[in-house]
C-alpha positions, 0 to 999 in steps of 0.5 A, a space after each residue: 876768148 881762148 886760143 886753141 895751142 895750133 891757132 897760138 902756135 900760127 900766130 906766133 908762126 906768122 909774127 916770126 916769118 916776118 922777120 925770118 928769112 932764108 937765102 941760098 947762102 944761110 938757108 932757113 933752117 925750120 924746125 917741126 916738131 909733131 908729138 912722136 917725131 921731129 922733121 927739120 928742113 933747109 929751105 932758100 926762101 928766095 927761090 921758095 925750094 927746100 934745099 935739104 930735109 931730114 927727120 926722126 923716121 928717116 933710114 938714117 936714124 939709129 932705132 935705138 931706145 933713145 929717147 925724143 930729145 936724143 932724137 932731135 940731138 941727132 936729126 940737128 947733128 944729121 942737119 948739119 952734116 948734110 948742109 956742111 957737105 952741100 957747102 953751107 956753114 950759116 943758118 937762119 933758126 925758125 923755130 915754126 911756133 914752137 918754145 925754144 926748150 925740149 926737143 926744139 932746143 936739142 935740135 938746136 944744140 945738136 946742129 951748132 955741134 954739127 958746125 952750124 953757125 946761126 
């Protein structure tokens, strides 16, 4: 029997927070990533509360012609440079289910460039 691609990426999703999880000190930073946009949140898992989010469709954003993974370049490196402002210098990565190539990867990328340690 074959998974559909959201029950797979659940299942992966559930092997991964099982060993993942935020503190106030180094946050768990998760990663969505949706077919036009991609969101990325800071969440403290002890206090279950989402510390700080950012996404491709915030005010923030350039509305350049850049494409999907410059985007998420720029939503890790706006990530990072709210959390640095906040005091946070470590994360968790989560990456939701997701592979870690593309998009998720220049999200990544972008916020280790950002001063992100994970």
């Amino acid at each position: 029997m074959a998974f559909s691609k959201q029950e797979r990426r659940n299942k992966i999703k559930q092997k991964l927070r099982k060993r993942i999880t935020g503190t106030a000190q180094a946050p768990r930073l998760t990663v969505y990533r949706s077919n036009s946009e991609i969101y990325a949140q800071l969440i403290d898992d002890k206090t279950g509360k989402t510390l700080m989010a950012v996404g491709s469709n915030d005010k923030g954003m350039k509305a350049d012609k850049s494409n999907k993974s410059d985007k998420a370049k720029q939503v890790g490196k706006m990530i990072a440079e709210k959390a640095t402002s906040g005091g946070i210098t470590e994360v968790v990565f989560d990456r939701n289910g997701f592979l870690y190539h593309g998009r998720v990867k220049s999200l990544a990328d972008g916020a280790r460039e950002g001063g992100l340690k994970f």
